[in-house]
C-alpha positions as CSV (number, residue, x, y, z in Angstrom):
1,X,-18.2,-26.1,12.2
2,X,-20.2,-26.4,8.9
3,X,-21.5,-23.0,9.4
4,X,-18.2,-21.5,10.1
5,X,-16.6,-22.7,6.3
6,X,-20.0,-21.5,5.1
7,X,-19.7,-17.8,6.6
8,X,-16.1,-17.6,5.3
9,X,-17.0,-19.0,1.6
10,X,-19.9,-16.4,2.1
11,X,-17.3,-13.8,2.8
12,X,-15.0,-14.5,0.3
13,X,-18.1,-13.9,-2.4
14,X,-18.6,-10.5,-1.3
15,X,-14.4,-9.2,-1.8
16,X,-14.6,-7.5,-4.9
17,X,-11.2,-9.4,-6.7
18,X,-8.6,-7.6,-8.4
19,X,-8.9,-8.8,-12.7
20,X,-5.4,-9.6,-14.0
21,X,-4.5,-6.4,-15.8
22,X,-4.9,-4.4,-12.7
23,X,-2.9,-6.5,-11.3
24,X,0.1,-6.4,-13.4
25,X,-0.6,-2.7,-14.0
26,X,-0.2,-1.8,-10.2
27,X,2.3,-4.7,-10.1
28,X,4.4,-2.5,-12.9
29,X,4.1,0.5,-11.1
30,X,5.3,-0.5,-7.9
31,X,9.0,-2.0,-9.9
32,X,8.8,1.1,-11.8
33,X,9.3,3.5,-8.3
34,X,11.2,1.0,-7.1
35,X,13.8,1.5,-9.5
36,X,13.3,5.1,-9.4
37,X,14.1,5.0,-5.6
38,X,17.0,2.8,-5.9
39,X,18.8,5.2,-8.6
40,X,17.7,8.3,-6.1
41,X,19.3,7.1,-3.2
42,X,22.5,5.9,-5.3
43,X,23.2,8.7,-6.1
44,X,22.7,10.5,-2.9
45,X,24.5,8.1,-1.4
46,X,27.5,8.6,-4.1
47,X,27.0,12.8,-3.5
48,X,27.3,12.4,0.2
49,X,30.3,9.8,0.4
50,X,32.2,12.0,-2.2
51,X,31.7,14.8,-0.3
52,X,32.6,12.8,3.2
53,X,35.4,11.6,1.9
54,X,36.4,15.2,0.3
55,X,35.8,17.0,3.8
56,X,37.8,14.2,5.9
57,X,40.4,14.4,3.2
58,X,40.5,10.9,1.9
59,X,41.6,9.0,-1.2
């Protein structure tokens, strides 16, 4: 069992860690397209309703 925690302690030495500003960096970058995203499928969503609603003659 000893060996076991040893192997996995051993293994966890070789993962090359992330340093903190990468990881806000990438962390910024994945919000950023998020939001982007977000926006990009409001507003198709808005085109598509309008026009749904336009062709089934609503409001």
């Amino acid at each position: 069992m000893k060996n076991f925690f040893n192997d996995i302690k051993l293994e966890l030495g070789k993962i090359s860690w992330v340093n903190k500003r990468e990881n806000i960096k990438s962390t910024g970058g994945v919000v950023v397209v998020s939001i982007i995203l977000g926006v990009f499928l409001l507003l198709v969503d808005f085109v598509l309703s309008s026009i749904t609603e336009f062709l089934l003659g609503g409001k």
